[in-house]
C-alpha positions as CSV (number, residue, x, y, z in Angstrom):
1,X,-3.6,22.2,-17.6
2,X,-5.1,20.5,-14.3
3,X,-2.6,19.1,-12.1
4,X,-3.3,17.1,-8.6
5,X,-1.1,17.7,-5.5
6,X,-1.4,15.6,-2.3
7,X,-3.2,17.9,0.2
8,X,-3.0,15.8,3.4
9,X,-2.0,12.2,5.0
10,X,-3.4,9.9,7.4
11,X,-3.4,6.3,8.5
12,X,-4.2,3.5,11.1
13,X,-2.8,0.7,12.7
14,X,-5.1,-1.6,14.5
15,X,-4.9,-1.8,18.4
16,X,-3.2,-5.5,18.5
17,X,0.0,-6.2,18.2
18,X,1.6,-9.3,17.5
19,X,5.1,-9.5,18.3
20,X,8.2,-12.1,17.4
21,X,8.1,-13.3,20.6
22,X,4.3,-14.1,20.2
23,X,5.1,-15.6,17.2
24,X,7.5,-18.0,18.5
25,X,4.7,-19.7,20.6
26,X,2.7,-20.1,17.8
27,X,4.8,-21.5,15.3
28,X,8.7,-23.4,14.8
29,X,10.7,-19.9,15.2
30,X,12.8,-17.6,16.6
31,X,12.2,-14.0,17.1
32,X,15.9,-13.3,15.8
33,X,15.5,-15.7,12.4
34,X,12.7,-13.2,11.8
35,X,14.4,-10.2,12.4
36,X,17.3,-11.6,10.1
37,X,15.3,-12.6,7.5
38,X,12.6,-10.0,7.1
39,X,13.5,-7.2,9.3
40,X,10.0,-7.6,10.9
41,X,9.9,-6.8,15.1
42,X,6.1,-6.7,15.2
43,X,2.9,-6.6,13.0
44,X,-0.5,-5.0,13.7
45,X,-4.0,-7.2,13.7
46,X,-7.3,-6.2,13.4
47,X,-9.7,-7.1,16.3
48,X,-12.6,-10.1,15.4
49,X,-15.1,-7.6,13.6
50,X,-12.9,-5.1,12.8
51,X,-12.8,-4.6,8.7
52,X,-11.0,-2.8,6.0
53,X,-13.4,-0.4,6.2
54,X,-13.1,0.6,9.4
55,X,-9.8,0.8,9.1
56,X,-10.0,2.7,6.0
57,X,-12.0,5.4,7.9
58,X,-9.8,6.1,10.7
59,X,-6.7,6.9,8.3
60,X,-9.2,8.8,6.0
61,X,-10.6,10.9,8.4
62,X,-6.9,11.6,9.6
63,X,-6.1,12.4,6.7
64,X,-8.9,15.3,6.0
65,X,-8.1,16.2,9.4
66,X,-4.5,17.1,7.4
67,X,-5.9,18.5,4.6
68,X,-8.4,20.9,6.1
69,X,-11.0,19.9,4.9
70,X,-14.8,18.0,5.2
71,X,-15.8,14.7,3.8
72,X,-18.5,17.0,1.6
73,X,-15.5,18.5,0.2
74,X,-15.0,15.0,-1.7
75,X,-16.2,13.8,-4.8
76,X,-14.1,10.7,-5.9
77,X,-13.1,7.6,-3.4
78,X,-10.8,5.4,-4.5
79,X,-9.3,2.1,-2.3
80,X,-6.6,-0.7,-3.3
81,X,-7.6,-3.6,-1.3
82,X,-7.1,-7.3,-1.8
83,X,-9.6,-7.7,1.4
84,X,-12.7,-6.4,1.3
85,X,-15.4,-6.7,3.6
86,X,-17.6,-8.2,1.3
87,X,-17.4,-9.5,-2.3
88,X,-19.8,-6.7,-3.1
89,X,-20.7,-3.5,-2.3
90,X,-17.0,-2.3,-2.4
91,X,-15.6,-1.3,0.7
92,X,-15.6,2.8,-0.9
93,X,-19.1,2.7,-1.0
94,X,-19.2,1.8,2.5
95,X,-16.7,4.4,3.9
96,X,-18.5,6.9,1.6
97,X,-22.0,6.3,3.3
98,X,-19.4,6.3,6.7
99,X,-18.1,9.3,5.8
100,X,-21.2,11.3,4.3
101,X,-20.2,12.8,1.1
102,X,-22.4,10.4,-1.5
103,X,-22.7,11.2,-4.9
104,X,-19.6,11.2,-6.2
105,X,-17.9,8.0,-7.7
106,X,-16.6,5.5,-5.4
107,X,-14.9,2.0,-6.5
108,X,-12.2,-0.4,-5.1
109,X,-8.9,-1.0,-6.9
110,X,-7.3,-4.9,-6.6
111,X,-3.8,-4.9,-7.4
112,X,-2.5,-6.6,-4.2
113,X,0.8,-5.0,-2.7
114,X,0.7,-2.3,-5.3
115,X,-3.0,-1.5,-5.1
116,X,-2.3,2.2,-3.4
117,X,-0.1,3.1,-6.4
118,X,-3.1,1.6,-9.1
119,X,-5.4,4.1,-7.5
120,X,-3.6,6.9,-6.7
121,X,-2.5,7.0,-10.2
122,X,-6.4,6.8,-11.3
123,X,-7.4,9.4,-8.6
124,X,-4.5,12.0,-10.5
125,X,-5.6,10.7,-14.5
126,X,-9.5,11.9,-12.9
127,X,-8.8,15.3,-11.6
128,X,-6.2,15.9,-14.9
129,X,-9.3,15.8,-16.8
130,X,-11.6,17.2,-15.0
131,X,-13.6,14.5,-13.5
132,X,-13.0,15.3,-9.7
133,X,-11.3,18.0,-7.6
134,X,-10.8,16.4,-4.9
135,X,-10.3,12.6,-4.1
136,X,-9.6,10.1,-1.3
137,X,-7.6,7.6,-1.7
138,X,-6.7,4.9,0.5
139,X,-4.7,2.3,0.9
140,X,-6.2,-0.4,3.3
141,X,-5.8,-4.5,4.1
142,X,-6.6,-6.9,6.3
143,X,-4.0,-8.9,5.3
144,X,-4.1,-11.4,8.3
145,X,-7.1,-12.5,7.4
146,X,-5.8,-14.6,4.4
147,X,-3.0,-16.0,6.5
148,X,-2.0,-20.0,7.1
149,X,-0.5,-19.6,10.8
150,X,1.1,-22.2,10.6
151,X,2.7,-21.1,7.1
152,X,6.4,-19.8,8.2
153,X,7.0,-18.5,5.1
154,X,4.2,-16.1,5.2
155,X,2.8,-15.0,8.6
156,X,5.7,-13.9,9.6
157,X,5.6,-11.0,7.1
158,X,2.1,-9.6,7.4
159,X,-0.2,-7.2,9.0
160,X,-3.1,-5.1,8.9
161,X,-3.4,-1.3,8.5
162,X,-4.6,1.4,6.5
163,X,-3.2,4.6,4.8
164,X,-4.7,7.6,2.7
165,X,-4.3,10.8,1.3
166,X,-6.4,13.6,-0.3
167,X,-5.5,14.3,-3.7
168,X,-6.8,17.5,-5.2
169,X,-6.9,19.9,-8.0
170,X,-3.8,22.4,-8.5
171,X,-2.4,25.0,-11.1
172,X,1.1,23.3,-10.7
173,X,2.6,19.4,-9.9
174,X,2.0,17.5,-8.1
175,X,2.3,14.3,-9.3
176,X,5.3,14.5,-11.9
177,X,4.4,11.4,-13.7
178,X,2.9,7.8,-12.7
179,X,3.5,4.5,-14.3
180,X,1.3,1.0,-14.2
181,X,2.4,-2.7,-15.5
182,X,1.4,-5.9,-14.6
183,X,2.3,-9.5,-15.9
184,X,-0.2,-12.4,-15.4
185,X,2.4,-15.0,-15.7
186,X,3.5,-14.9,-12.7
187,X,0.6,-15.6,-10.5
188,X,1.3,-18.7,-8.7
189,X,4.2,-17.1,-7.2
190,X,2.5,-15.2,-5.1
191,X,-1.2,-15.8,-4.8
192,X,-4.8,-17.2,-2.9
193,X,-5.9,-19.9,-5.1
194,X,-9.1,-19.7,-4.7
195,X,-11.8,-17.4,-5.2
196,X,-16.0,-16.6,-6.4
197,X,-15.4,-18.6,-9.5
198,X,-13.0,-20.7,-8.9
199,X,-13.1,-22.7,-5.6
200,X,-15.4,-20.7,-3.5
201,X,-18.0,-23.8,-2.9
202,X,-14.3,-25.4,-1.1
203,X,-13.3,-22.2,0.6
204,X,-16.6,-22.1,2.8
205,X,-15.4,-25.1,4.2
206,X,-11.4,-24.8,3.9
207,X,-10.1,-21.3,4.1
208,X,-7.9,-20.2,0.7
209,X,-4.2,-18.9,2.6
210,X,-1.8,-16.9,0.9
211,X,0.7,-18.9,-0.9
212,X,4.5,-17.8,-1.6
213,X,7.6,-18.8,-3.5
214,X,9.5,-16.0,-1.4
215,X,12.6,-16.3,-2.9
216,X,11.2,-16.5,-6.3
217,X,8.8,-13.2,-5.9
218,X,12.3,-11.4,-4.0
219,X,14.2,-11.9,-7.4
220,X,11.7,-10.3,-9.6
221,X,10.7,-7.9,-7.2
222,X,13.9,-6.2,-6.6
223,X,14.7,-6.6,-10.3
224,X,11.8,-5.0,-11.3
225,X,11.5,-2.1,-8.9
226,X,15.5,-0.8,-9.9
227,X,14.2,-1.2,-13.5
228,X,10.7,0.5,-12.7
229,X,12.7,3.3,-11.0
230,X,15.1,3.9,-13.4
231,X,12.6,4.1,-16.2
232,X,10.1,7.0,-14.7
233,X,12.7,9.0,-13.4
234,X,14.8,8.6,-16.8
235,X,11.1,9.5,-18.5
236,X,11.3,12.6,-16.4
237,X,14.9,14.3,-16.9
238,X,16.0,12.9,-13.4
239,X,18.4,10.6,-11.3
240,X,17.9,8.9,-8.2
241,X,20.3,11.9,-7.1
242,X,16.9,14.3,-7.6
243,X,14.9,11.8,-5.2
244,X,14.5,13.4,-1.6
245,X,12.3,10.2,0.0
246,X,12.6,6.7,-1.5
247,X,9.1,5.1,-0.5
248,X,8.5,1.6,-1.6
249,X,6.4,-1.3,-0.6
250,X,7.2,-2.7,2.9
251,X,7.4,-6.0,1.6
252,X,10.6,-7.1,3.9
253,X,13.7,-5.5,4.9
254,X,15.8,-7.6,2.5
255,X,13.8,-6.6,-0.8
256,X,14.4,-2.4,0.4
257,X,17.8,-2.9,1.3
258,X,18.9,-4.5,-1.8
259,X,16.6,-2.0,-4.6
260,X,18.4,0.9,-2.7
261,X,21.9,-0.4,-3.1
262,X,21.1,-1.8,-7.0
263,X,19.6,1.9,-7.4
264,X,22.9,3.4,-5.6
265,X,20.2,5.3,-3.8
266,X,21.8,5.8,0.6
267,X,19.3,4.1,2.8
268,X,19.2,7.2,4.7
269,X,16.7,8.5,1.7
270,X,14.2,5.5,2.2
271,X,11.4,5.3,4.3
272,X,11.3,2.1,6.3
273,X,8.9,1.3,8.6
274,X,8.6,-2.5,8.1
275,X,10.2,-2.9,11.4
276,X,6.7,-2.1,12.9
277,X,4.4,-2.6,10.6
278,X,5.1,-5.7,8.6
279,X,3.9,-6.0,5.2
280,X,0.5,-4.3,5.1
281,X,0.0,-4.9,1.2
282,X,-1.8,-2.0,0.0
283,X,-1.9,-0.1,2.9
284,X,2.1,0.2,2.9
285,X,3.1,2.6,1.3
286,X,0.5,5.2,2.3
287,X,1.2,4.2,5.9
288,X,4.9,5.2,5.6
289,X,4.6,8.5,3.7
290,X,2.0,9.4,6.5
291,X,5.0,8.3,9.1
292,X,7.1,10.4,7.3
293,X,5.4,13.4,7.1
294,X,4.4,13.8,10.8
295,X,7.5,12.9,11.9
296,X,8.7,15.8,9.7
297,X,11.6,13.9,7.8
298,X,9.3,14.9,4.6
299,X,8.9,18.6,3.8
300,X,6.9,20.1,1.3
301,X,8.5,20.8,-1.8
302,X,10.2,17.5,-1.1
303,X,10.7,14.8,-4.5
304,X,9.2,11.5,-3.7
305,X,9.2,8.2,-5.6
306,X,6.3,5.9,-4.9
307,X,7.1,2.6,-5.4
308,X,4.6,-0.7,-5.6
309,X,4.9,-4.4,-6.6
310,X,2.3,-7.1,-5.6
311,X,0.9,-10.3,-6.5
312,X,-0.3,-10.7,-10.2
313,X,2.2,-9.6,-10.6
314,X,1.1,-5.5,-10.4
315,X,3.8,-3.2,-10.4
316,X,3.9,0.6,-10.9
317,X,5.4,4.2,-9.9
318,X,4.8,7.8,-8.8
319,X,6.9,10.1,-9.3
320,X,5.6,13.7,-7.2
321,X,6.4,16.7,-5.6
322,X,4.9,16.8,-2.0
C-alpha cells in the first residue's frame, strides 16, 4: 500500500507590513480593540503587482529547498486559493511554467480558509493510487485584495502570504487519515457576492469586498472544528491526548483559544501565529506548520492535526505523522 509523507516545508510573507497602529489612521479603531478582539498585532500585504503566484513560488521553492529536491522531481501541483491571478489559466499552471517541471497535472483548489487542507488531502488520495510520487502543494492568498478598508469587521483580520509542502510517496504514514465536508447553506455568512456569472459586468466598475457576519461564522466555526476533531481522531483509535501539534486555521485568536479549551487540548500544543500573520485564508495553515518546523517546536515523528474551515462553508481535517 502507497502511503505519502510530507518531505519538506516552506512559505512567504510579503515585504509590507501593515501594523495596528497603521490601521488606526486608516479606519475608526484602536490598536488595543484589535488586539482584544482578534489577537491580530500586524498583517502582511502584497506589493501593487505582486500575485498569488509569486507568492506561491517563493514558499514553494523554500520548500524543495527543505525537501532536497528539484522542481523536475515534481509531477503533481496542487494550490487552494480564493485569489488567483487570473480567472483562467490557474495560478498552478503558472508557477509550474515558473518553476520548470511541465507535464505533470497542475490545477487550483477553491475552498476559501480551508483550501490547503481540500488539496493536500487530494495531493495524498493521488500518490495512494498511484497517480504521482511527488506533489506540491500550496497554500497561497492575496486576501487583501478582496478587502473593504473601510470594513472594520473585516480588514482588521486579513493578510497575504503563502505556504507549501512537498508531499511524496512512502512505504509507511504519513498522512493517517484526511476528512472533507462542506455545507452550501451557509454562504452569505461569510462570502464576495459577486463573481464571472453573477455580477461581474458591476464588479468592473464597483469592487465585490469580502462580507462577514463574524459572530455568526465564530459559532459554527468553533462548533464545527471540536466536532471535526473529535470525529477523525475517534475514526483513528486516538484522543486529543495522542496530538503533539494542534494546527488550525488562523482565523482569529478568539476562534483557536476557544476550540482548544472545548477540545480540552493545552494551548501550549497549538500553533499560533495569527499574532503576525493575520488571517491568510488558505495560506494559514501551511504558513504555521512551516513556522513550526524551523523553529524546531515540531520534530519528526511528531502527530499533527490539520485543521481548516472557510467560507462556503468548507471544512475538513488531516490527521499525519510528520
Amino acid at each position: 500500500m502507497n502511503y505519502a509523507r510530507i518531505a519538506g516545508t516552506g512559505s512567504y510573507l510579503p515585504e509590507k507590513v501593515l501594523t495596528n497602529a497603521d490601521l488606526e489612521q486608516m479606519i475608526e479603531t484602536t490598536a488595543d480593540w484589535i488586539v482584544e478582539r482578534t489577537g491580530v498585532e500586524e498583517r502582511h500585504v502584497a506589493a501593487p503587482g505582486e500575485t498569488t503566484c509569486d507568492l506561491s513560488e517563493q514558499a514553494s521553492r523554500h520548500a524543495l529547498e527543505a525537501a532536497g529536491l528539484e522542481a523536475r522531481d515534481i509531477d503533481l501541483i496542487i494550490i487552494g486559493t480564493t485569489t488567483p491571478d487570473h480567472v483562467f489559466p490557474s495560478v498552478a499552471t503558472q508557477l509550474q511554467h515558473r518553476l520548470g517541471c511541465r507535464g505533470g497535472a497542475a490545477f487550483d483548489v477553491q475552498a476559501v480558509c480551508t483550501g490547503f487542507v481540500y488539496a493536500l488531502d487530494i495531493a495524498y488520495r493521488f500518490i495512494r493510487t498511484d497517480g504521482a510520487r511527488r506533489a506540491l502543494v500550496v497554500g497561497a492568498d492575496t486576501f487583501t485584495r478582496i478587502i473593504n478598508w473601510q470594513d472594520r469587521g473585516t480588514c482588521i483580520l486579513f493578510g497575504d502570504g503563502a505556504g507549501a509542502v512537498v508531499l511524496e510517496k512512502a512505504d509507511q504514514p504519513g498522512i493517517i487519515d484526511s476528512q472533507l465536508h462542506a455545507d452550501g447553506r451557509y454562504k452569505e455568512l461569510l462570502w464576495v457576492p459577486a463573481g464571472v456569472s453573477s455580477g461581474y459586468e458591476q464588479t468592473r466598475e464597483n469592487a465585490a469586498f469580502v462580507e462577514m457576519r463574524g459572530s455568526e461564522v465564530f459559532k459554527v466555526a468553533v462548533h464545527t472544528l471540536k466536532e471535526m476533531a473529535e470525529q477523525i481522531l475517534a475514526a483513528n483509535g486516538l484522543t486529543v491526548a495522542d496530538v503533539d501539534w494542534f494546527i488550525p486555521h488562523q482565523a482569529n485568536r478568539r476562534i483557536l483559544s476557544a476550540t482548544a479549551k472545548r477540545l480540552g487540548l493545552p494551548e501550549a500544543r497549538m500553533v499560533d501565529c495569527v499574532r503576525w500573520h493575520g488571517n491568510t485564508s488558505a495560506a494559514s495553515i501551511p504558513l504555521a506548520l512551516d513556522v513550526a518546523v524551523r523553529d524546531g517546536r515540531i520534530q519528526r515523528g511528531n502527530t499533527l492535526l490539520l485543521e481548516g474551515f472557510g467560507g462556503g462553508f468548507t471544512w475538513g481535517a488531516v490527521l499525519l505523522k510528520y
